[in-house]
DOSEMAR-308838 format. One line per 5 residues: number of its first residue (from 1); their letters; for each residue x, y, z of C-alpha. Coordinates in nm, 2 decimals. Last residue first. Layout:
REM residues N
NUM) a) X Y Z ~ ...
END
This chain:
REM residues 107
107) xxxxx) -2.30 2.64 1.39 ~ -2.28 2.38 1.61 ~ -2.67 2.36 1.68 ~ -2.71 2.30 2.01 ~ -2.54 2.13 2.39
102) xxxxx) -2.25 2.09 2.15 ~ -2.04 1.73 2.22 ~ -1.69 1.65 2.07 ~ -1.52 1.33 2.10 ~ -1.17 1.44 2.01
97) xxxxx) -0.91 1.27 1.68 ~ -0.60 1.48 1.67 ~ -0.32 1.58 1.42 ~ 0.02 1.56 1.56 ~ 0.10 1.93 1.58
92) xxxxx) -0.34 1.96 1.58 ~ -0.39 2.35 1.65 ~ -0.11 2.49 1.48 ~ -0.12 2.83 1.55 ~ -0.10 3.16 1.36
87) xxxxx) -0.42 3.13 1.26 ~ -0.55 3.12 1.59 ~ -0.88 3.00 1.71 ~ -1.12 3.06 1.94 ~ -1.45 3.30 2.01
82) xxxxx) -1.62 3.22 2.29 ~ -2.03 3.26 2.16 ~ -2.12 2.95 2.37 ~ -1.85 2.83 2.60 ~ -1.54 2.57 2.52
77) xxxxx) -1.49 2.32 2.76 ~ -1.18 2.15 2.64 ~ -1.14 1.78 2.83 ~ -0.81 1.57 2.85 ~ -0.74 1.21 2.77
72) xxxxx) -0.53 1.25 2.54 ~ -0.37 1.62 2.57 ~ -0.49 1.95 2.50 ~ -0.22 2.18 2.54 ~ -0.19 2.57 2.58
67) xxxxx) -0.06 2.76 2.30 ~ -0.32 3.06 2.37 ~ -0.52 2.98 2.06 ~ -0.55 2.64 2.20 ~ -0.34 2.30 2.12
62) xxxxx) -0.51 2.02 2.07 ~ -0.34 1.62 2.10 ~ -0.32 1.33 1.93 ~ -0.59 1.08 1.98 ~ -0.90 1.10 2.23
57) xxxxx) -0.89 1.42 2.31 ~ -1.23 1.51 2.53 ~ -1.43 1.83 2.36 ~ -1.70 2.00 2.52 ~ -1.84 2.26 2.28
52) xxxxx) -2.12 2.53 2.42 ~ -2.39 2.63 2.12 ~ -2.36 2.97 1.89 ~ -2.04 2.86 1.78 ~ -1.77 3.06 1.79
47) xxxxx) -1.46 3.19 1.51 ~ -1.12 3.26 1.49 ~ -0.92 3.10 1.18 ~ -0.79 2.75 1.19 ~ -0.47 2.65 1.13
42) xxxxx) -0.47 2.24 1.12 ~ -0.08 2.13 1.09 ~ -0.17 1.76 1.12 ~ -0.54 1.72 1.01 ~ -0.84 1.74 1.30
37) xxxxx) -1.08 1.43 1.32 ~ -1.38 1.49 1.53 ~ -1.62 1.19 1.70 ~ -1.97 1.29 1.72 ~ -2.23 1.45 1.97
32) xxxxx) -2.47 1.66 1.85 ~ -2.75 1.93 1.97 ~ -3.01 2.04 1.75 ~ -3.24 2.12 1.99 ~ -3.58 1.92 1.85
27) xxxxx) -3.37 1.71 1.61 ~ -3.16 1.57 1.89 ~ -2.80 1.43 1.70 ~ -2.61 1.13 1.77 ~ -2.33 1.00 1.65
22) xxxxx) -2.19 1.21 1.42 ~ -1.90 1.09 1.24 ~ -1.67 1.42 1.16 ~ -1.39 1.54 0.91 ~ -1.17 1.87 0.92
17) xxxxx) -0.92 1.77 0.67 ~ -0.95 2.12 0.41 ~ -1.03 2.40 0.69 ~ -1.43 2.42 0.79 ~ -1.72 2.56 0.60
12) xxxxx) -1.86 2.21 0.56 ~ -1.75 1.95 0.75 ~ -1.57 1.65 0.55 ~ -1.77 1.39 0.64 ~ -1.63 1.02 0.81
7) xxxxx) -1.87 0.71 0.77 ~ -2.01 0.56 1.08 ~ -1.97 0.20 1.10 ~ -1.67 0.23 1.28 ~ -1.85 0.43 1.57
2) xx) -2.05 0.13 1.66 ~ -2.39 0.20 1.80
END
């Protein structure tokens, strides 16, 4: 599969920006892997998913709702039910693109 044929989505209940390209999804657990795309000056609310997130930065970088740094080339394991996100924070300084891979439904 090439990832530049897929076309970008906005994702729904997500901040204005907040595009994906899935790549894959398995229909029978409803887990997905896709490529993320977070806007420059992304704050994002707290919230979970009910699935675990593994993120690797790609572009850009992440920052956490405890400030710390996701850089390219670094992996963000984020459990199931882990709430994260900081409205106070800027989560994408220099906007980011991630792979991003839930083990089930992302939301």
């Amino acid at each position: 599969m090439d990832p530049k044929k897929v076309k970008w989505e906005q994702v729904e209940d997500a901040p204005k920006g907040v595009m994906v390209k899935t790549l894959w999804t398995d229909k029978k657990t409803g887990a997905v892997a896709a490529l993320a795309k977070l806007p420059k000056g992304l704050h994002e609310a707290r919230h979970k998913h009910p699935s675990d997130a593994h993120v690797l930065v790609l572009e850009g970088k992440l920052v956490d709702e405890k400030g710390n740094e996701i850089k390219k080339g670094m992996y963000w394991f984020v459990p199931a039910g882990v709430e994260h996100g900081n409205p106070s924070i800027d989560h994408a300084p220099e906007g980011c693109v991630a792979f991003i891979y839930f083990n089930g439904p992302p939301q």
